[in-house]
NUNULO-241728 format. One line per field, with one value per residue (C-alpha): residue in one letter; x, y, z. Coordinates in steps of 0.25 Angstrom, whole numbers, plus 2048, in hexadecimal, padded with zeros to 3 digits. Example, Ala and Ser with C-alpha at 12.3 -4.5 7.8 and 13.67 -1.06 7.14 Angstrom:
resn A | S
east 831 | 837
north 7EE | 7FC
up 81F | 81D
//
This chain:
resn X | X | X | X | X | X | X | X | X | X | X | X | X | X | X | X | X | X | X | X | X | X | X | X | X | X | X | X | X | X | X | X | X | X | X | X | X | X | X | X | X | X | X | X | X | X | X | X | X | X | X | X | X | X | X | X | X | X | X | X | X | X | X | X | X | X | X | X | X | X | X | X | X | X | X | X | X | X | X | X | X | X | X | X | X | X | X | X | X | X | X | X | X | X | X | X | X | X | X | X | X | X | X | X | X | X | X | X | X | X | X | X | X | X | X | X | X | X | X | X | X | X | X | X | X | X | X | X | X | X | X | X | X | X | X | X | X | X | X | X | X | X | X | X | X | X | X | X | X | X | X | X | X | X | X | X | X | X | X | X | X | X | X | X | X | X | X | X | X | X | X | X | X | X | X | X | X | X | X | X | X | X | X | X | X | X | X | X | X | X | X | X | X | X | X | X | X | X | X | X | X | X | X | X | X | X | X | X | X | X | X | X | X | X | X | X | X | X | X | X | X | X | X | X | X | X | X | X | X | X | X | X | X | X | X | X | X | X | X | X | X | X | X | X | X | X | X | X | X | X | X | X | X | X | X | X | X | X | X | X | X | X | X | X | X | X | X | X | X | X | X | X | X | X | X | X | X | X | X | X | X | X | X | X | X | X | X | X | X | X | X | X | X | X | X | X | X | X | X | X | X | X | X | X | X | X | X | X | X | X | X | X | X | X | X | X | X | X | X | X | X | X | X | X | X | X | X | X | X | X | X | X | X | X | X | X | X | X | X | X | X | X | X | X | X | X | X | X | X | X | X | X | X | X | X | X | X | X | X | X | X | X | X | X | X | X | X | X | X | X | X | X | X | X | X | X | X | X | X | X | X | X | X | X | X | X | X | X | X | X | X | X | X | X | X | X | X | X | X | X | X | X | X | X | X | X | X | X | X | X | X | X | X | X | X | X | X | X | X | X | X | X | X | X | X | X | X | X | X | X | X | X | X | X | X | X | X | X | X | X | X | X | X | X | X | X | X | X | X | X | X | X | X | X | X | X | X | X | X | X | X | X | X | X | X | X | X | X | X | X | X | X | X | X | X | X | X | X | X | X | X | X | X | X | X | X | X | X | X | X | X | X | X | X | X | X | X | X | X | X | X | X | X | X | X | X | X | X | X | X | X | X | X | X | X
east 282 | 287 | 28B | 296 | 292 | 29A | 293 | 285 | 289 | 28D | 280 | 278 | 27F | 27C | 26D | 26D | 273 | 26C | 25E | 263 | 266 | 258 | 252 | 25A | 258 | 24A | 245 | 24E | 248 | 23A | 23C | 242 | 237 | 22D | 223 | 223 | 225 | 218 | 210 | 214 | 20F | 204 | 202 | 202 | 1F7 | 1FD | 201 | 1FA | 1F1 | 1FE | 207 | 209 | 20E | 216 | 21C | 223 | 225 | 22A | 237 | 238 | 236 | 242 | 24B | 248 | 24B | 259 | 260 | 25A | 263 | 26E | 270 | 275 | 26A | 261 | 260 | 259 | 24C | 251 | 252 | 245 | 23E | 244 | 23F | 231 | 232 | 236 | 22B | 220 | 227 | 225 | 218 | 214 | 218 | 213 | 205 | 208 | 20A | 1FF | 1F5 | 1F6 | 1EB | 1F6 | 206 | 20B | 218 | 225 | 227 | 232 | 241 | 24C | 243 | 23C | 240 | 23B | 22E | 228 | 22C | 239 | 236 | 230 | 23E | 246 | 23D | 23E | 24D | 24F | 245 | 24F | 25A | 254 | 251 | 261 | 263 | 258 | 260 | 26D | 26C | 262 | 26D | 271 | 26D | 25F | 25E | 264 | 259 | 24F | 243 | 24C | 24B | 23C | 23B | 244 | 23B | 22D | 233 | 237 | 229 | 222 | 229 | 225 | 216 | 215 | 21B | 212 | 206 | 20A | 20A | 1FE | 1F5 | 1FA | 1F6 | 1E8 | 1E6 | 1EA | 1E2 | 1D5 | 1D8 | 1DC | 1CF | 1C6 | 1CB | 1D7 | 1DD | 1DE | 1EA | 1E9 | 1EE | 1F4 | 1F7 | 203 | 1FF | 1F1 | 1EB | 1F3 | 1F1 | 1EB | 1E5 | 1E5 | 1DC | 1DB | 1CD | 1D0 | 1C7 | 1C7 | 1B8 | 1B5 | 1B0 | 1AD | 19F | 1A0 | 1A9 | 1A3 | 1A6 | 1B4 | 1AF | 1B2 | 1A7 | 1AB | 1A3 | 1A5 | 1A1 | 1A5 | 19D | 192 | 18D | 199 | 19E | 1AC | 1AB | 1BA | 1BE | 1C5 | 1D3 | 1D1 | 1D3 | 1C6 | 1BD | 1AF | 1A6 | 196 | 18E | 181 | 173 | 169 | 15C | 159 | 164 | 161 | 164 | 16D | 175 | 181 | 188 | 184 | 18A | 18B | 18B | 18C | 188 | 188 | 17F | 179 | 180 | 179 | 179 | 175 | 176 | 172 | 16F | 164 | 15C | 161 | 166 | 166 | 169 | 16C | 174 | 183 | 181 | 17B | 17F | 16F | 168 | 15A | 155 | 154 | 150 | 14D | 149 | 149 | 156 | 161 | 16F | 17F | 183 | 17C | 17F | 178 | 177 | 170 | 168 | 15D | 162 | 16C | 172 | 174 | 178 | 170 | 16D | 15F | 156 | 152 | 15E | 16A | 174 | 178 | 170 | 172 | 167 | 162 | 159 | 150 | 14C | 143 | 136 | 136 | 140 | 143 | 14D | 151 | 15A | 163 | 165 | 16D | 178 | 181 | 186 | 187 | 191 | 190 | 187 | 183 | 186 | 195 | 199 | 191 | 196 | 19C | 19D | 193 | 194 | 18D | 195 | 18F | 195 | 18F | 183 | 189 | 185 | 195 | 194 | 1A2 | 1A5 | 1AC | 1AF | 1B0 | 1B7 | 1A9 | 1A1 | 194 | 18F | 182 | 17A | 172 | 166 | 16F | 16E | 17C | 185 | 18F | 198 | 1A7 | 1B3 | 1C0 | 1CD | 1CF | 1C8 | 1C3 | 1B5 | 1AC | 1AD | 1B6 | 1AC | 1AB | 19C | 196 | 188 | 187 | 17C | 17B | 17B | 171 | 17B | 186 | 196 | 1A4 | 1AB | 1BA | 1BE | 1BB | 1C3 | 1C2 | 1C3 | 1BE | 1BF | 1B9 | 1B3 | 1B1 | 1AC | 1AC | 1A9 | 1AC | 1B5 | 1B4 | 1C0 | 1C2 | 1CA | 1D0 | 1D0 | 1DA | 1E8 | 1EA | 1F4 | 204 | 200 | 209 | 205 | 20C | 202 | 1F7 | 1FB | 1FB | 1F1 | 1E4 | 1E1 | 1D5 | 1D4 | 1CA | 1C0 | 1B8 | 1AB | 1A5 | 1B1 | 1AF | 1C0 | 1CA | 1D2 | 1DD | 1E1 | 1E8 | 1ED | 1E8 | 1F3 | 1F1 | 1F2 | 1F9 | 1F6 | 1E6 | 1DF | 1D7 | 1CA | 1C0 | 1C2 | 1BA | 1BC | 1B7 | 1BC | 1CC | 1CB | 1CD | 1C9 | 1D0 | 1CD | 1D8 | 1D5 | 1D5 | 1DA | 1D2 | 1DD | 1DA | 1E0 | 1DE | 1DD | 1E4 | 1E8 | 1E9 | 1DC | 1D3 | 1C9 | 1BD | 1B6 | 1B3 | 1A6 | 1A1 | 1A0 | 196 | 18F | 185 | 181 | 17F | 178 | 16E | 16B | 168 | 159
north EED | EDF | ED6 | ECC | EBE | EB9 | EC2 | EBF | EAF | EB3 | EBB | EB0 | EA4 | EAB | EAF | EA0 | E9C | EA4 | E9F | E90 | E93 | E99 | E8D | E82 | E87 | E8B | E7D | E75 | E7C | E7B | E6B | E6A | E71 | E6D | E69 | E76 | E7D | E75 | E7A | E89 | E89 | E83 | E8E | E97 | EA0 | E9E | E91 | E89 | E81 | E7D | E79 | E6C | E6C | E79 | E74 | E6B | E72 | E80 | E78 | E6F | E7B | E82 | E76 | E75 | E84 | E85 | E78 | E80 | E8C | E83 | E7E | E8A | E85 | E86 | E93 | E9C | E93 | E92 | EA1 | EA1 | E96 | E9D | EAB | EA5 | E9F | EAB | EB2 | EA8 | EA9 | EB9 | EB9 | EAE | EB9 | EC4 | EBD | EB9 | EC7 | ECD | EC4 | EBA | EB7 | EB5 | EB7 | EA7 | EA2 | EA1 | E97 | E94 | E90 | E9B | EA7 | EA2 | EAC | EB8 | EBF | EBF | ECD | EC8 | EBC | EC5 | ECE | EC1 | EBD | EC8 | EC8 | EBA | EBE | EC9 | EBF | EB5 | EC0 | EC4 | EB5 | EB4 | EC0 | EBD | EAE | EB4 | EB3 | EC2 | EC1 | EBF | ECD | ED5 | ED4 | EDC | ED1 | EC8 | ED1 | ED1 | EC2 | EC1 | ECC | EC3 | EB7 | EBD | EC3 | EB7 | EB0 | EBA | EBB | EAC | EA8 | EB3 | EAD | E9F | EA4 | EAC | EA2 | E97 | EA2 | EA5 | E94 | E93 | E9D | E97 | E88 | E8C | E94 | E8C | E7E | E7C | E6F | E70 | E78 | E83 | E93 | E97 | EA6 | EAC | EAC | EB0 | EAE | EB6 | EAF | EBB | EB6 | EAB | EA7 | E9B | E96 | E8C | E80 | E79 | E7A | E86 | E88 | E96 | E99 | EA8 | EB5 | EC1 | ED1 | ECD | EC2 | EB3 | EAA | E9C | E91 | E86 | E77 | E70 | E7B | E7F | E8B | E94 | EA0 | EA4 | EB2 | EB7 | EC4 | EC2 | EC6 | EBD | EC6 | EC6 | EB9 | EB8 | EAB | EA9 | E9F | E9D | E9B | E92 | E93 | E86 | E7F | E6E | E6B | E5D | E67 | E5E | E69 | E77 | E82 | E92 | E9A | EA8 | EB4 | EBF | EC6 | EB7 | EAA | E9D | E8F | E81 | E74 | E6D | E5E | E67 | E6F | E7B | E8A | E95 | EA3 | EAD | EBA | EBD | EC8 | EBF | EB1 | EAD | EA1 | E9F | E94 | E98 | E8A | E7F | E70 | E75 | E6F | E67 | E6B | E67 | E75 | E82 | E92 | E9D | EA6 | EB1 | EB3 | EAA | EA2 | E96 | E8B | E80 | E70 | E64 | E57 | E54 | E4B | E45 | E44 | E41 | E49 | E59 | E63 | E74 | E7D | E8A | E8D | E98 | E9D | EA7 | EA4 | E99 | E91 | E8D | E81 | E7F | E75 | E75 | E68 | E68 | E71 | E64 | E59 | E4C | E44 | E36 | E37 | E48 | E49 | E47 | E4A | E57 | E5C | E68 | E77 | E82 | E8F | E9E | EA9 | EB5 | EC0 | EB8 | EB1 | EA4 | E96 | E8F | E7F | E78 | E69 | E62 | E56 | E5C | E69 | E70 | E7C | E82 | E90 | E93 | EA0 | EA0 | E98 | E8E | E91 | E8D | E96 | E8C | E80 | E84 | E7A | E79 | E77 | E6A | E5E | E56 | E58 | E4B | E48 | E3D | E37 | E29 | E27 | E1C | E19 | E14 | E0A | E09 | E19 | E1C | E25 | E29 | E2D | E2D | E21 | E28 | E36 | E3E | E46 | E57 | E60 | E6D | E6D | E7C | E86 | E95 | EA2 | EAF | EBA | EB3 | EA8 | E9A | E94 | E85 | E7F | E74 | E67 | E62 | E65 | E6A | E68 | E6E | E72 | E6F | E64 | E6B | E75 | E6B | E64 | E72 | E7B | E7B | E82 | E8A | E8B | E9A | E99 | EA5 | EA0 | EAD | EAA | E9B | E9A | E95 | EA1 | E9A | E92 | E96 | E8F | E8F | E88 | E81 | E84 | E7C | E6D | E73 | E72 | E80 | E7B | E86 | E93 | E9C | EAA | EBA | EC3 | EC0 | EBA | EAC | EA5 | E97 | E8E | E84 | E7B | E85 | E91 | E9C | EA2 | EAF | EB1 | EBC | EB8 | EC0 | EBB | EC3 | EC2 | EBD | EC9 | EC4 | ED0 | ECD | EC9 | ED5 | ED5 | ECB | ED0 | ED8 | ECA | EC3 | ECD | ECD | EBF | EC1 | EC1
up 29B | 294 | 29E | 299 | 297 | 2A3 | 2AC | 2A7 | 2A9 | 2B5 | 2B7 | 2B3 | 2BC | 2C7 | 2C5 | 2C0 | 2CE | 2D6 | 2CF | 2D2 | 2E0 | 2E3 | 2DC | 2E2 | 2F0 | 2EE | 2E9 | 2F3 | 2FF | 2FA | 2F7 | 305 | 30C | 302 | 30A | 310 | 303 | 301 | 30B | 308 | 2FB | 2FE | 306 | 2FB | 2F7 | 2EA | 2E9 | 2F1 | 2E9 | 2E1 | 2EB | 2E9 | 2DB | 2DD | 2E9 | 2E0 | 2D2 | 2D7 | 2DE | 2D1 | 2C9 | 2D0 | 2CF | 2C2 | 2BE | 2C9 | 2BE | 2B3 | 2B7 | 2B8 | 2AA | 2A3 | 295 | 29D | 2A5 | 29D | 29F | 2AD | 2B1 | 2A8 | 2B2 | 2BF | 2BB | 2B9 | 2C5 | 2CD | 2C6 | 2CA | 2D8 | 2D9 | 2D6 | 2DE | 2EA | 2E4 | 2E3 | 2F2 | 2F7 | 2EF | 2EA | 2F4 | 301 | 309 | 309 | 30C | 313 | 308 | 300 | 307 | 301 | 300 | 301 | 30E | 316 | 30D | 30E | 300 | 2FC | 2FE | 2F7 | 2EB | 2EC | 2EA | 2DF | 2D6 | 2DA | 2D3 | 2C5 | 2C3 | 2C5 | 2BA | 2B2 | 2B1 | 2AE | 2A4 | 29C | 29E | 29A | 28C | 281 | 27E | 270 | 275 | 27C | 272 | 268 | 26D | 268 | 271 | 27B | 27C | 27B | 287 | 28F | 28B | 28E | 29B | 29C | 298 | 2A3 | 2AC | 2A8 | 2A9 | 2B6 | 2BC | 2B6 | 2BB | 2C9 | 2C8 | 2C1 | 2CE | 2D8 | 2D0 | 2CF | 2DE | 2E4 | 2DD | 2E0 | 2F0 | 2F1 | 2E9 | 2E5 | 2F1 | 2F2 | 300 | 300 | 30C | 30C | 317 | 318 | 321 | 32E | 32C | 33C | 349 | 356 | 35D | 36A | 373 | 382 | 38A | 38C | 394 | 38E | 381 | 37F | 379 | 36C | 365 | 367 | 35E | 35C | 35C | 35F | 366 | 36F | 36B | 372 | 377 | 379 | 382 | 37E | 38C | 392 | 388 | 38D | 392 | 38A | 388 | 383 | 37E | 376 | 36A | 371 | 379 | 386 | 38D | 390 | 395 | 39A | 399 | 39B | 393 | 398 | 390 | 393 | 392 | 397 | 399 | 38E | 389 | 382 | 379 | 370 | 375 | 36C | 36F | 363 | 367 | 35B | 363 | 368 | 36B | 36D | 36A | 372 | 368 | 36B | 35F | 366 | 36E | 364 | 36B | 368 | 374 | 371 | 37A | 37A | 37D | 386 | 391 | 38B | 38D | 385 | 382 | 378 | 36A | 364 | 36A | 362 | 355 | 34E | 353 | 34D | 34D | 34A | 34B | 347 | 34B | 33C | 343 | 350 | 34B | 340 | 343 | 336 | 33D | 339 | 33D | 33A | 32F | 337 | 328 | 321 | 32E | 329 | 32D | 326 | 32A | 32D | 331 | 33D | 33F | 34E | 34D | 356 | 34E | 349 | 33B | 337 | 329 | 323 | 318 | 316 | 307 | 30E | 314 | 30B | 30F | 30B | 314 | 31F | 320 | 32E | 330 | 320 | 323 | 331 | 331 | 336 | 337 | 338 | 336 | 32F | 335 | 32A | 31E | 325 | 31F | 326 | 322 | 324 | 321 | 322 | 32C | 322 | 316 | 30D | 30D | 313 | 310 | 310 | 310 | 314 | 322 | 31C | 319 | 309 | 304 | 2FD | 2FA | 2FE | 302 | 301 | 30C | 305 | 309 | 300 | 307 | 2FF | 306 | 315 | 31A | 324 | 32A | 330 | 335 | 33B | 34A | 349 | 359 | 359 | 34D | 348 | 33F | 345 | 33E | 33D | 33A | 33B | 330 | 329 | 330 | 324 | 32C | 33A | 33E | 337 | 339 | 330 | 330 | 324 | 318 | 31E | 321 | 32B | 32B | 334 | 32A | 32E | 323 | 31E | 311 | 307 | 30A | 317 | 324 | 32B | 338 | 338 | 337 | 344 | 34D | 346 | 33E | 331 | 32E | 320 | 31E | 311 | 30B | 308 | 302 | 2F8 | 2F6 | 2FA | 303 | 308 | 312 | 31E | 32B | 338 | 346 | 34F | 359 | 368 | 374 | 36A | 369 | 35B | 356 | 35B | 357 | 351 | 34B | 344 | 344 | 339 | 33C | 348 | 34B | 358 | 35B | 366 | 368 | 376 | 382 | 37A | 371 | 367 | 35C | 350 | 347 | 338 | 32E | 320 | 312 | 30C | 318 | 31B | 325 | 321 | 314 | 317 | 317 | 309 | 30A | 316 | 30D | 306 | 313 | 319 | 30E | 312 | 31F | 325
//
């Protein structure tokens, strides 16, 4: 059916108007938000390492397209540019909800109240609508030859095709630069921890000595050598009290590290490690005046890595000791960089990934972590997304002391560590790029790395509780344990995309390794 040419004017104004209204008010809400609008797409799976400049250009761009539509010369190319946009817009949510990690918060503007199958609907709504306007406004004479016709249908598709690519090729670029190359801009998916438990232990002082069948096992550093025991649901709690054979001692910094069946008593200014089992919470000596340490893991029941300080060279080097009616010390000595003095540039975190039998050693002071196998032979030095690549340490030699101290406070980059499977968790001790500085003041971030995939995964918050800071925490398959002043808290972690047991994929490998 022909439609008279006031009818299709009037067809047109209104697609036109319509186009300008959804513009207008979309750039002006993001411009006056912007700093949120910001944030959000720096939160974007998709977006995120372009969020700066896109901030900017997608509310420009809509400005720009809205007076387009509103000199009559120029709409054609207008409802051209809208299309376009709404094409780029679409598949941005269609990569979102099938492609992405994660589903992020909306961006926010007129459709901030829809979910984003709604916001897909609306989408599609509005191409159809510029796809009337592009026809109507295409002078008749164009569309009655049938090689007209075809030109108007690959322009259209061209169009199309293009506006798609765009969008996939930023999704393609962003996903590599966030997991390989990040310029410190963090993913946070939509509520990706639940609160799920929560007990009052009374005391500040207790630290997570190990998490193993259903039990969580505290440690106590203002009494040393009590045991809180607690099930993960947090219901039931049980007290012991070790007994060391040996026990005058002037212990300075005893640890428990307790890998059932056994659980392990160090203290690395004595050159001491019990062992005793769990069953009875009994301690013989295991080793006695071999090695002094600053931190210490147990890799199996009689094989520890462990951090000390070279008598040769004064700075920290990592080891491995061996106690097996003899014991063996061997020093990998190459593994820690200096940087300015090898003691404080080099401090840092040790752990022991049990699933992978991988010794992981991260910076306090710097964007780095080393993964090695239990003998210490490295696999490969990983990065944290922030970039601060050298340590930012004052230190200054006490004369009158004969020794070496901090002269300013440095600069935290990684404040805790824990792993489990393939996963690294860091509790960051920097703010990244477009994230709310409100959430900085009351919670703290742990950004989660895939070390068996050389990648950055993504971030999530741990709130604080009653003014108290997340003091240490530590993780087991989805569960994560938080200690935050006198109170234990669970969370379960549950994201798109995260799977704790992956490892088992590996665990063949690292089985092969093992003696």
């Amino acid at each position: 059916m022909k439609l008279s040419a006031p009818i299709k004017k009037g067809i047109l104004e209104v697609v036109c108007l319509l186009y300008m209204l959804l513009l207008i008010y979309a750039a002006v809400s993001k411009l006056l938000d912007f700093e949120n609008f910001q944030v959000q797409l720096g939160q974007s799976p998709l977006l995120s390492a372009f969020a700066g400049w896109v901030s900017w250009g997608v509310p420009i761009v809509e400005l720009v397209i809205a007076l387009l539509l509103l000199v009559p010369r120029f709409r054609l190319v207008g409802l051209f540019a809208a299309f376009s946009l709404l094409v780029m817009f679409t598949t941005y949510i269609i990569i979102i909800l099938n492609f992405s990690s994660f589903i992020p918060c909306s961006c926010g503007g007129i459709l901030e109240k829809m979910g984003w199958t709604e916001h897909l609907l609306f989408n599609i709504g509005f191409l159809v609508l510029a796809l009337i306007g592009i026809r109507l406004i295409t002078p008749s004479k164009t569309v009655e030859n049938t090689v007209k016709i075809k030109r108007f249908f690959i322009t259209v598709l061209g169009f199309f095709v293009c506006s798609i690519g765009v969008v996939i090729l930023l999704f393609v670029l962003s996903e590599d630069i966030v997991h390989h190359r990040n310029n410190f801009v963090r993913r946070f998916p939509h509520h990706p921890v639940i609160k799920t438990h929560e007990m009052d232990i009374k005391f500040n002082s207790y630290y997570i000595a190990g998490i193993d069948n259903g039990k969580i096992y505290l440690g106590n550093v203002s009494a040393p050598l009590n045991i809180l025991v607690i099930d993960t649901a947090l219901q039931f709690q049980e007290r012991f009290i070790i007994q060391l054979s040996k026990e005058v001692l002037p212990f300075l910094r005893v640890q428990v590290r307790v890998k059932p069946p056994y659980f392990y008593v160090v203290d690395g200014t004595i050159p001491i490690i019990f062992k005793g089992n769990i069953n009875d919470w009994k301690a013989s000596v295991l080793m006695y005046g071999k090695v002094y340490f600053s931190l210490i893991e147990p890799t199996d029941a009689k094989n520890f890595a462990f951090r000390a300080v070279s008598s040769t060279k004064h700075r920290n080097v990592l080891g491995t000791l061996k106690i097996n009616g003899t014991t063996e010390v061997k020093l990998a000595d190459n593994l820690l960089k200096k940087q300015i003095d090898g003691l404080f540039d080099t401090d840092g975190m040790l752990l022991f990934n049990e699933q992978l039998q991988k010794v992981i050693y991260t910076y306090y002071y710097r964007n780095q972590y080393l993964i090695t196998d239990s003998h210490l032979n490295l696999d490969y030095v990983g990065h944290t997304i922030d970039t601060t690549s050298r340590a930012r340490i004052k230190v200054a030699y006490i004369n009158s002391k004969k020794q070496y101290k901090l002269s300013a406070p440095p600069l935290l980059v990684n404040k805790s560590t824990s792993t489990y499977g393939n996963y690294l968790f860091v509790n960051a001790g920097l703010m990244g790029q477009y994230e709310p500085e409100e959430m900085w003041r009351k919670a703290s971030v742990i950004d989660v790395y895939d070390f068996l995939h050389k990648r950055y995964d993504f971030s999530f918050y741990i709130e604080d509780q009653e003014g108290h800071r997340l003091e240490h925490f530590e993780v087991k398959d989805n569960l994560v344990v938080a200690l935050m002043g006198h109170k234990i808290i669970t969370y379960r972690l549950q994201t798109k995309g995260f799977a704790p047991s992956n490892f088992k994929l590996y665990k063949g490998l690292s089985d092969s390794k093992k003696e």
